[in-house]
C-alpha positions as CSV (number, residue, x, y, z in Angstrom):
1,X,-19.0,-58.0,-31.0
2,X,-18.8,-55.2,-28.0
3,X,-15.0,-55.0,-27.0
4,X,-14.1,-51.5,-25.5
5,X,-11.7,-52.6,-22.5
6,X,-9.2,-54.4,-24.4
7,X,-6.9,-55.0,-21.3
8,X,-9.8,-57.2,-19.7
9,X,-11.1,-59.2,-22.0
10,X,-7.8,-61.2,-22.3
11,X,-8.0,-62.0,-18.6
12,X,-11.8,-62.4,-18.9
13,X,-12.0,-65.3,-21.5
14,X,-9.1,-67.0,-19.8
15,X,-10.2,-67.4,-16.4
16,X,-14.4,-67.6,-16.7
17,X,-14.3,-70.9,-15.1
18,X,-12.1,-69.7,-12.3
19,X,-14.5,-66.8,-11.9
20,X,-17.3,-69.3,-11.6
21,X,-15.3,-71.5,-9.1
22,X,-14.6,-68.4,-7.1
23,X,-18.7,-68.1,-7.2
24,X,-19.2,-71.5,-5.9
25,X,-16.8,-71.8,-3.0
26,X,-17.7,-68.4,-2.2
27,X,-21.8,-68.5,-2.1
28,X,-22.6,-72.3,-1.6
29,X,-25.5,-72.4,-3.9
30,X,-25.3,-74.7,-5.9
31,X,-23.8,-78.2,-6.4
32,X,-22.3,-77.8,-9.9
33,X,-18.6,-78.0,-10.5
34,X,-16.4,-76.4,-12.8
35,X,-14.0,-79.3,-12.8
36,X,-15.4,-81.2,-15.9
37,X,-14.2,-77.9,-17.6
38,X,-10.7,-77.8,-16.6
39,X,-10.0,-81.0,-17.2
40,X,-11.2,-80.4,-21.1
41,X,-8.6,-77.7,-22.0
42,X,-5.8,-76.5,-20.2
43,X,-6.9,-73.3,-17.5
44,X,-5.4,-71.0,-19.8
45,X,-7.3,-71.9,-23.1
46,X,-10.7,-72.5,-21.8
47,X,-12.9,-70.5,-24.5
48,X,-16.9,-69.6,-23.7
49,X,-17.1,-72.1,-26.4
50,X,-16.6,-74.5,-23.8
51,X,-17.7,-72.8,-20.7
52,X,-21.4,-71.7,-21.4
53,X,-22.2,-75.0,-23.8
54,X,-24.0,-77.2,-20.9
55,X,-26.6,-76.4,-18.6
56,X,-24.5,-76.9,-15.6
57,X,-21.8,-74.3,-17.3
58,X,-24.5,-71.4,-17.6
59,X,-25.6,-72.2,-13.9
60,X,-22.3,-72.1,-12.2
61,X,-21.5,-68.8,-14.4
62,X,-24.4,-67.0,-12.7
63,X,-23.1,-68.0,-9.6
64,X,-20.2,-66.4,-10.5
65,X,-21.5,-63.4,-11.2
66,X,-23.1,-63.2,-8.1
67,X,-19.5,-63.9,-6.8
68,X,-18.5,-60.6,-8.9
69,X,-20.8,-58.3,-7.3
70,X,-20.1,-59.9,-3.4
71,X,-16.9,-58.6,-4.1
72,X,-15.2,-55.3,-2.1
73,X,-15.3,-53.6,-5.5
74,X,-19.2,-53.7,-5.7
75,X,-21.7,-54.2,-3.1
76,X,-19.4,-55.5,0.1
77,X,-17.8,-52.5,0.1
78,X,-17.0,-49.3,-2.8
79,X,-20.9,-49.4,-2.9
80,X,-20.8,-48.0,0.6
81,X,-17.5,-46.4,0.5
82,X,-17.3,-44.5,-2.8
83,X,-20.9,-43.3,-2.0
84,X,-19.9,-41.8,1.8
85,X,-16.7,-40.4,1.0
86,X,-17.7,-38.3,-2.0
87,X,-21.1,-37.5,-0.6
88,X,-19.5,-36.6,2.6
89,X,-19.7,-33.0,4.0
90,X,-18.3,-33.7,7.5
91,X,-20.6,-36.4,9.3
92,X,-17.7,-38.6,9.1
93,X,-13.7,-38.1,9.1
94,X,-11.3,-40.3,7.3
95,X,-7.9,-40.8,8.5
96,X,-6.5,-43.8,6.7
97,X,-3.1,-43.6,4.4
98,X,-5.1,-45.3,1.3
99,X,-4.8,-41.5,-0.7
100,X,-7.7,-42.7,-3.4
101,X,-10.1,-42.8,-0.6
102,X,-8.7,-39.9,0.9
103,X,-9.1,-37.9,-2.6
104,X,-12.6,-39.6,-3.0
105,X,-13.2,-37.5,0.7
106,X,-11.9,-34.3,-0.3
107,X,-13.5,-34.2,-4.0
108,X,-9.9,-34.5,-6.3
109,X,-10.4,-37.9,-7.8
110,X,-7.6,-39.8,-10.0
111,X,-8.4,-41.4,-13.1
112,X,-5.2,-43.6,-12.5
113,X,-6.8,-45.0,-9.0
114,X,-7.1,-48.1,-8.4
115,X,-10.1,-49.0,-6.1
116,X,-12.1,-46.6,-9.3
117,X,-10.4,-48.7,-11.7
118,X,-11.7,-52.0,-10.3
119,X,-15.0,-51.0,-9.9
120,X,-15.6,-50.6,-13.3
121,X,-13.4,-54.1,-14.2
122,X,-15.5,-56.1,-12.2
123,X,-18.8,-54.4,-13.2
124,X,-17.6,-55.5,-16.8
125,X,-16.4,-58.9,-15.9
126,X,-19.9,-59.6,-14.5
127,X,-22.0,-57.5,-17.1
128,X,-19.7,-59.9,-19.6
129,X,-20.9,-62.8,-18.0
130,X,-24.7,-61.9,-17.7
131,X,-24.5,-61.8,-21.2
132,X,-23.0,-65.1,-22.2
133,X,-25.5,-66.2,-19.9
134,X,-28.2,-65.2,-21.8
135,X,-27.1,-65.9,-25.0
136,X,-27.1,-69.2,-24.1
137,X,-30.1,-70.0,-22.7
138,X,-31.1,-72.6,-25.2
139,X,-28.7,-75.3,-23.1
140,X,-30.3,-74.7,-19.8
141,X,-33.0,-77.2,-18.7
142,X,-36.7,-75.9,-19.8
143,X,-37.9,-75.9,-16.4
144,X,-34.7,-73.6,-15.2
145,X,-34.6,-71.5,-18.5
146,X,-37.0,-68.5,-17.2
147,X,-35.1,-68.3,-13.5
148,X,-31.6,-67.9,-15.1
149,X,-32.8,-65.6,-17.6
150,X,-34.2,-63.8,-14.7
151,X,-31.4,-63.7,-12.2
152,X,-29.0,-62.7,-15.3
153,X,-31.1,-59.7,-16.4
154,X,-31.4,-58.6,-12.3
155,X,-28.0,-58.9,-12.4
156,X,-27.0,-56.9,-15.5
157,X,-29.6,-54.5,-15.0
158,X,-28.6,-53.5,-11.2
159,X,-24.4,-53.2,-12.4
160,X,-25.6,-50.9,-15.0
161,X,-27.4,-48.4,-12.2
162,X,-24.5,-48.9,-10.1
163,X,-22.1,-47.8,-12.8
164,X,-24.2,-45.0,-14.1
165,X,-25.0,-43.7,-11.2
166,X,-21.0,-43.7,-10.0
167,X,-19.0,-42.8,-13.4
168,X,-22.2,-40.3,-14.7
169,X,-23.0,-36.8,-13.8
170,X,-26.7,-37.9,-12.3
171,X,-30.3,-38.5,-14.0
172,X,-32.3,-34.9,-13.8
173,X,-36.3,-35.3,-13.3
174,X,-38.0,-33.9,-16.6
175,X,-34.8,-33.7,-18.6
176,X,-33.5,-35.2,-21.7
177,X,-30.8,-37.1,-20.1
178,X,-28.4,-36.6,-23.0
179,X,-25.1,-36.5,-20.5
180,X,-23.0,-39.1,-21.3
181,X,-23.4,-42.0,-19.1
182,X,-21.6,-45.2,-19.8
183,X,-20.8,-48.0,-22.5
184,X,-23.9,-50.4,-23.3
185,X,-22.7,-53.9,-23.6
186,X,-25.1,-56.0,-24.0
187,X,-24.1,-58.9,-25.6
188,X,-20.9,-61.3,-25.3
189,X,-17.5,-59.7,-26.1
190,X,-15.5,-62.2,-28.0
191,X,-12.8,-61.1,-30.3
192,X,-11.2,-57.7,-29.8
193,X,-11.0,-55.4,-32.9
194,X,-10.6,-51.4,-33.8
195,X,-13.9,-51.3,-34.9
196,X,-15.9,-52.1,-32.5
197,X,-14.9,-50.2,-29.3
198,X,-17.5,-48.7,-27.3
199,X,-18.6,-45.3,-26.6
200,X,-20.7,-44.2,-23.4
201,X,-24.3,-44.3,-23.9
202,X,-26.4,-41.6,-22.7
203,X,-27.9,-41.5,-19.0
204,X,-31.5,-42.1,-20.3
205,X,-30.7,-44.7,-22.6
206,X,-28.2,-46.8,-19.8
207,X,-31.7,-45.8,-17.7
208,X,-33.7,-47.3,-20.5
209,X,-31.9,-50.6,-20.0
210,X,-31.9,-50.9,-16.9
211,X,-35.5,-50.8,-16.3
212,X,-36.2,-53.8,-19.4
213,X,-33.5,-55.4,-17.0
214,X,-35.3,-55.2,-14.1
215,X,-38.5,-55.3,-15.4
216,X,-38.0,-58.4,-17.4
217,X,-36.6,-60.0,-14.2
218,X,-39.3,-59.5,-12.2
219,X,-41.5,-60.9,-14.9
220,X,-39.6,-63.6,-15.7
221,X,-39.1,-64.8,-11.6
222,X,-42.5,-64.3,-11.2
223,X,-43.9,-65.4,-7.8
224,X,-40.3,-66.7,-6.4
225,X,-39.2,-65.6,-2.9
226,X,-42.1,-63.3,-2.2
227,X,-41.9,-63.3,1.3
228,X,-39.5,-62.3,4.1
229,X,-36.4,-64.2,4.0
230,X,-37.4,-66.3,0.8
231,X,-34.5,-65.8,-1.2
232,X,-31.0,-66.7,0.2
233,X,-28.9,-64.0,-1.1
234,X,-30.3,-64.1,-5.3
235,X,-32.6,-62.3,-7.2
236,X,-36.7,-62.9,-6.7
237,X,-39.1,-60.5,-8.2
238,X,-39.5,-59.2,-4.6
239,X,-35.8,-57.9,-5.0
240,X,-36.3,-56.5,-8.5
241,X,-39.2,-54.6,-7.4
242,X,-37.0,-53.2,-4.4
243,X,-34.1,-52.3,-7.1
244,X,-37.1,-50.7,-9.4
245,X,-38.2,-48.8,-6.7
246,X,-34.3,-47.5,-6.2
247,X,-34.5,-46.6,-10.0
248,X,-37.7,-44.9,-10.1
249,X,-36.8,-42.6,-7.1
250,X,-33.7,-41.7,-9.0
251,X,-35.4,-41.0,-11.8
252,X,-38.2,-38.9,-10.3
253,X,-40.9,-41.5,-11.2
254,X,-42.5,-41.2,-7.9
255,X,-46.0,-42.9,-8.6
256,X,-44.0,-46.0,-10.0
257,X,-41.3,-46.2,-6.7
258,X,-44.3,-45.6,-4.5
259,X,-46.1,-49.0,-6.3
260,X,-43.0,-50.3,-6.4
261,X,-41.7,-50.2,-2.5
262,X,-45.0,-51.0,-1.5
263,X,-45.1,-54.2,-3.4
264,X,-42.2,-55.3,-1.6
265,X,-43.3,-54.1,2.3
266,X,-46.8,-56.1,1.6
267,X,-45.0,-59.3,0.5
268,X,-42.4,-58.7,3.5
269,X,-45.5,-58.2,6.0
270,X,-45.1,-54.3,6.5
271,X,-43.8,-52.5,9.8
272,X,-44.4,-55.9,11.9
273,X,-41.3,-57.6,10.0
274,X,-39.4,-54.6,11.5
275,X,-37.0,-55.2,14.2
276,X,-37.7,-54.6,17.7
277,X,-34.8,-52.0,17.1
278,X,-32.5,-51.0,14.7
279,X,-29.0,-52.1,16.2
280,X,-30.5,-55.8,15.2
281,X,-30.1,-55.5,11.3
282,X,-26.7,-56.0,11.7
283,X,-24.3,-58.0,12.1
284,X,-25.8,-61.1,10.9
285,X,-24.6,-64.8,10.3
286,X,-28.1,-65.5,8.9
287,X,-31.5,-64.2,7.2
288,X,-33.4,-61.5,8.9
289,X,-36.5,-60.3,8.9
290,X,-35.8,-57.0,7.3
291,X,-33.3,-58.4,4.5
292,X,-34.9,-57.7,1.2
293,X,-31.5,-58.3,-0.2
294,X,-28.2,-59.4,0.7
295,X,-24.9,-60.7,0.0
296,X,-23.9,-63.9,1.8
297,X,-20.8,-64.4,3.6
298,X,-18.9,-66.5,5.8
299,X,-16.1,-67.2,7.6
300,X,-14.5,-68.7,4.5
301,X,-15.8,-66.5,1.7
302,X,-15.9,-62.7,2.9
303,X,-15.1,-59.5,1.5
304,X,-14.0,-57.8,5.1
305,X,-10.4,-59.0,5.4
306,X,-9.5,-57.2,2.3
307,X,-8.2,-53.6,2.1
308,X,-11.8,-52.8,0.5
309,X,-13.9,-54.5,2.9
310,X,-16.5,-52.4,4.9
311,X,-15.5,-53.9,7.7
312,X,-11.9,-53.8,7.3
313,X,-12.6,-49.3,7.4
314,X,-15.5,-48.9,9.5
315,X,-14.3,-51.2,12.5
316,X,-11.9,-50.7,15.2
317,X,-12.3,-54.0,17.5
318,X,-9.4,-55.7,19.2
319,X,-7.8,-57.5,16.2
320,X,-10.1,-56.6,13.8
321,X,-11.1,-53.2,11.3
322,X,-8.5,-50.3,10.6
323,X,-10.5,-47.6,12.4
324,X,-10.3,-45.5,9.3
325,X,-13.5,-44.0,9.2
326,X,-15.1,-42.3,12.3
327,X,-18.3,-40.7,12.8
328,X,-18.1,-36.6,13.0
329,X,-19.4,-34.3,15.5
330,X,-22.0,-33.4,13.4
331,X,-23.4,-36.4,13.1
332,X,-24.8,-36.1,16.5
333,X,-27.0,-32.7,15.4
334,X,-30.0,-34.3,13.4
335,X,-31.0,-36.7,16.5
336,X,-33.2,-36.6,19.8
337,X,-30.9,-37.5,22.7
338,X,-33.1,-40.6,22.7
339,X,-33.2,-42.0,19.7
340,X,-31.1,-45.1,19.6
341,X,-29.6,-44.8,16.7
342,X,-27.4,-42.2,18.3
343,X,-26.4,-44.0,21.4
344,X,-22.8,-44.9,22.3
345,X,-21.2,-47.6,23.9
346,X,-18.0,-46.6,25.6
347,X,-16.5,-49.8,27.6
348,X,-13.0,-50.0,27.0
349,X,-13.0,-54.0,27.6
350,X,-15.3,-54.8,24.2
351,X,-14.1,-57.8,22.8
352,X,-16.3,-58.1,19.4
353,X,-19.3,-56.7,18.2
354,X,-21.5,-58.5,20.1
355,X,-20.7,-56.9,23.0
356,X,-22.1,-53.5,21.4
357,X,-25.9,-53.2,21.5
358,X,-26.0,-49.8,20.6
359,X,-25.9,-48.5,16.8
360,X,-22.1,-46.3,18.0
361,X,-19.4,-47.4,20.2
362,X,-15.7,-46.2,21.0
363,X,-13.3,-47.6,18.9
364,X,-10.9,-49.9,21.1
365,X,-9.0,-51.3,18.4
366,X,-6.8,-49.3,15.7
367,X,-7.1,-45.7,16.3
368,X,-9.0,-46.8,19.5
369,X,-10.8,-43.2,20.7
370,X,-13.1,-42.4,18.3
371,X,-17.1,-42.9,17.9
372,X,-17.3,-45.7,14.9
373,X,-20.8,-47.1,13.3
374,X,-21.5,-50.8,14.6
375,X,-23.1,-51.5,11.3
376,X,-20.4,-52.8,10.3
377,X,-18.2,-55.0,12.9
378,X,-17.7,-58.7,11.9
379,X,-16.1,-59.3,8.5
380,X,-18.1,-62.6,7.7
381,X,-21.2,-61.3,8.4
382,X,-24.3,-61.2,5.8
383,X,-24.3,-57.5,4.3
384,X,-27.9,-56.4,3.7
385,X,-27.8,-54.0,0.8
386,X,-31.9,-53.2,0.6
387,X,-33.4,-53.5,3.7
388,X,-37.1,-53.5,4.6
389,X,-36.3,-50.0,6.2
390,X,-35.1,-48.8,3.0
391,X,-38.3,-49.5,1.7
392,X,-40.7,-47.9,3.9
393,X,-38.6,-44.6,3.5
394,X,-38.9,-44.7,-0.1
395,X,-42.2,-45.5,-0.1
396,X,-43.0,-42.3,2.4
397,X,-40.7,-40.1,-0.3
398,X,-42.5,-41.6,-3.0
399,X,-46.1,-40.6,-1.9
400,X,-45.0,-37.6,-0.6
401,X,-44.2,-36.3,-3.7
402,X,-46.5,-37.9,-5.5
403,X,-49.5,-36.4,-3.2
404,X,-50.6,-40.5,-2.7
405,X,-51.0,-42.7,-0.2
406,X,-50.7,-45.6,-1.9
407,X,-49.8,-48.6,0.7
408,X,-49.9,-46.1,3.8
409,X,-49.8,-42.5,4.6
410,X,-46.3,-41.0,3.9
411,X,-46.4,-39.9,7.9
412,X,-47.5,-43.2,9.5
413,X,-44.1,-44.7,7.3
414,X,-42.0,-42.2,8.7
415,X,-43.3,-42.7,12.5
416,X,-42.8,-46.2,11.9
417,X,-39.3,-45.5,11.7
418,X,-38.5,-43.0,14.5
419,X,-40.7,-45.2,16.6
420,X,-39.2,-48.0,16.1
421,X,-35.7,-45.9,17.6
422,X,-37.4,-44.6,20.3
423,X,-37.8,-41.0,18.7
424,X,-40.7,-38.8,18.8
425,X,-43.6,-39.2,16.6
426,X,-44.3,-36.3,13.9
427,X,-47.7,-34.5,14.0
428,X,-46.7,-33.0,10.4
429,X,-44.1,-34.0,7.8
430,X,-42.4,-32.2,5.0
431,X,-39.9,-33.2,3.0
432,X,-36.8,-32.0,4.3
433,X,-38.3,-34.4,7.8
434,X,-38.2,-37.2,4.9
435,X,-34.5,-36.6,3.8
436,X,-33.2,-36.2,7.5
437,X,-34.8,-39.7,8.2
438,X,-33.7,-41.2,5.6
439,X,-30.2,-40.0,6.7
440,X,-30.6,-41.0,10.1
441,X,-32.2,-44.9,9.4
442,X,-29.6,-45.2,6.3
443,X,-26.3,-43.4,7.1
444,X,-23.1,-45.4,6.6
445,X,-24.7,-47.7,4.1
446,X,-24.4,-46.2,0.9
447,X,-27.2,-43.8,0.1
448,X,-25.3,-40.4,1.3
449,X,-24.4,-38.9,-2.8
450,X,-27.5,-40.4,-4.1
451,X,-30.0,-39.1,-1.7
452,X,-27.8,-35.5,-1.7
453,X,-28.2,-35.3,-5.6
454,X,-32.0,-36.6,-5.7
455,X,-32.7,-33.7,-3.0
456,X,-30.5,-31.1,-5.0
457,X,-28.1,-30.9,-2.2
458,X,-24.4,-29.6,-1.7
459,X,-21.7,-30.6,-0.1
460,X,-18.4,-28.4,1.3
461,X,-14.9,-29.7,-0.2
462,X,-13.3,-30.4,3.4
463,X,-9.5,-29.1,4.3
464,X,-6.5,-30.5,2.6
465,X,-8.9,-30.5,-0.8
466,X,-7.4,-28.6,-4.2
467,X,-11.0,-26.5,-3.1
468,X,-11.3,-26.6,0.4
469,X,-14.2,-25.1,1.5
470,X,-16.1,-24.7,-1.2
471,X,-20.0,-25.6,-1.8
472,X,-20.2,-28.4,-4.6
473,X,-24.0,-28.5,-6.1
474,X,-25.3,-31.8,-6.7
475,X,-25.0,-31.8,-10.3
476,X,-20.7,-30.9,-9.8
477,X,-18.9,-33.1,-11.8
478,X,-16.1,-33.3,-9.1
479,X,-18.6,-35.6,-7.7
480,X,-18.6,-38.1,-10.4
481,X,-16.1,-41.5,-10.6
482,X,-13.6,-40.2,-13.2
483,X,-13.8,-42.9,-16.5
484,X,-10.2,-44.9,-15.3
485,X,-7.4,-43.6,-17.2
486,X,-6.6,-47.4,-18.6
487,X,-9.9,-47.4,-20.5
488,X,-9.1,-44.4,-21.6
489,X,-6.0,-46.2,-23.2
490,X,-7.3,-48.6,-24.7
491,X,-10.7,-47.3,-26.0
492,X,-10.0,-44.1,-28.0
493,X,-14.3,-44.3,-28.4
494,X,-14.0,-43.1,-24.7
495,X,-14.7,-39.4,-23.5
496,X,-13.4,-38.9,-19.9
497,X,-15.5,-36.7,-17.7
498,X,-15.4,-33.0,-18.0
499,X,-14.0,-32.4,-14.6
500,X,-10.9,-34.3,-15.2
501,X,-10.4,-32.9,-18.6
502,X,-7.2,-31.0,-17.9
């Protein structure tokens, strides 16, 4: 069996069920109950044994795992946050007291930080789950057996690129790939020995896996949830196109992102499921238009009233948000004076984010003053992680580089976008026209280091860095995740990163 983070495991096998309870409560999908299970061993002996041997078991632990990513470790929130603050070159200022962000901002990571350490936890709690999921397919119902497969594989597959992408100095176009990336578990850990600790794969092989994921998923799902709205929050083969498409621009495999971002703005209906403007994709209680994928969340079940909730840094509202992230001066430089996704709302009586229609505002809440994104304001909102935005932007990028046109021409997608914000149309497009839009349509949601590395960007280590003011390429290891120092411990199989090799 795989076992490489000894520490884990222990917790894991005891508390599966709770993780699937969490799941439940948390997402509302499903009907299935965890209580059979508890009342069959005591909480603190409940064995997979027991857990994954039924069909409504295997269910409610892909729930759970879809509670695992929802969480502020993964996509409501380090997603975003780990992302902007490393990648950031002074669009946005932090000014919080939590010092592993603050490192994260000025390029001296920690391998003994927490919010890095729990990342990778809950990426292996869930990537532990997918696979007891599908080892034990054979107890699901036949006519269920191809849609968990799916939904497991989507969600091993997309953990994976969000690890390697983090913890891994990044894929290179045309290259071997022989970096290390990070450890290939893929099936269930069960018993915890010397001999079978895991070493970090390479890049292209944690790459290779995550396209059979992906690819498997969208086979196995098939036609499910091909349209706008159609899938509630899980995976459809609509979404694991969209993640492909993420993948294959990484991976400079531009004819496949092209085919795959098109595939999913036909089945979403193109530039007319747009929204009238872009302040609107939001801020959501509900399905949009424009949500290729998201993660569900209420008032009871959300991941912004925790310390590592978007929300809880990117808002300053009367009662609500830490104000701990502000947008920079130079944020302003790559807009028109028109286009609205650079218009501010200053009105000192706001009350919640409804009353901001514009995509900025004035901060009236903690560390009132300052110009703060309105993407996030509400902590139970929806989060939409892909968005049909995303999509038309990749697609342009794809085609551009590609020299096709496949779905449209890489222009009209890009006009599509600065039309819809109310910014002038381009006669000609090059790519730098393609990154800047991309940064203007996407900023504050995640994409900032991986569009900077995939366009061989730098950024400058801000003051109060161990290298203030210096340019760091896009391939510098100071902006990789160090490997967390526990793991480390534990796994003497594991190498940390060069740049925190002392």
């Amino acid at each position: 069996m795989n076992a490489f983070i000894n520490i884990l495991i222990k917790e894991l096998m005891k508390s599966s069920c709770i993780y699937m309870f969490l799941g439940l409560i948390g997402l509302g999908l499903v009907s299935y109950s965890c209580e059979g299970f508890l009342d069959i061993e005591p909480q603190q002996s409940v064995s997979n044994e027991t857990v994954y041997d039924s069909h409504s078991g295997v269910v409610n632990a892909l729930y759970g795992i879809y509670e695992r990513i929802a969480g502020p470790q993964l996509y409501a929130g380090t997603s975003v946050f780990h992302s902007d603050l490393v990648g950031n070159s002074g669009e946005l200022s932090w000014i919080g007291t939590f010092l592993g962000y603050r490192q994260m901002n000025w390029k001296s990571m920690d391998p003994n930080d927490a919010t890095i350490t729990n990342k990778w936890l809950r990426s292996y709690q869930a990537i532990d789950m997918a696979n007891n999921v599908i080892e034990n397919l054979e107890v699901v119902n036949e006519g269920d057996r191809a849609r968990v497969e799916g939904e497991a594989k989507f969600l091993r597959g997309i953990i994976y690129f969000e690890l390697v992408r983090f913890y891994a100095l990044p894929y290179e176009f045309n290259q071997s790939n022989t970096q290390l990336g990070v450890p290939l578990v893929l099936t269930p850990t069960k018993s915890i020995t010397n001999e079978n600790l895991v070493s970090r794969a390479t890049v292209d092989a944690v790459y290779v896996q995550i396209l059979e994921d992906l690819n498997d998923a969208k086979t196995l799902l098939g036609g499910i949830g091909t349209t706008s709205g159609a899938n509630g929050g899980r995976a459809t083969s609509t979404v694991a196109a969209a993640f492909l498409a993420r993948v294959y621009l990484s991976m400079g495999n531009w004819e496949a992102a092209a085919n795959e971002s098109n595939l999913v703005v036909s089945r979403f209906g193109g530039y007319a499921a747009l929204h009238g403007d872009p302040r609107s994709a939001f801020n959501s209680d509900s399905y949009t238009s424009e949500d290729v994928f998201m993660i569900n969340q209420n008032a009871q079940s959300n991941a912004g009233q925790s310390n590592d909730g978007i929300t809880t840094f990117f808002a300053s509202l009367p009662g609500l948000g830490r104000g701990d992230v502000y947008v920079s001066s130079s944020f302003f430089d790559l807009f028109e004076s028109q286009d609205l996704r650079v218009q501010i709302t200053d009105n000192p009586e706001i009350g919640s984010i409804s009353d901001v229609p514009s995509m900025l505002y004035v901060g009236v809440g903690t560390d009132a003053g300052n110009v703060m994104s309105s993407k996030w304001g509400k902590y139970d909102a929806n989060i939409p992680v892909i968005r049909l935005a995303e999509m038309i932007l990749t697609r342009a990028e794809a085609n551009f580089r590609n020299g096709s046109s496949i779905g449209a021409e890489p222009l009209a997608d890009i006009n599509a976008i600065r039309t819809r914000s109310n910014a002038t149309a381009l006669a000609t497009l090059t790519l730098n026209d393609i990154r800047d839009e991309r940064y203007r349509e996407l900023a504050f949601e995640g994409h900032k280091l991986h569009d900077l590395r995939r366009f061989r960007g730098s950024v400058v280590a801000p003051s109060g860095s161990d290298w203030a003011g210096q340019v760091l390429e896009w391939n510098d290891g100071r902006l990789v995740l160090p490997i967390p120092q526990r793991e480390l411990d534990v796994n003497e199989n594991l190498v940390q990163n060069d740049a925190y090799i002392n």
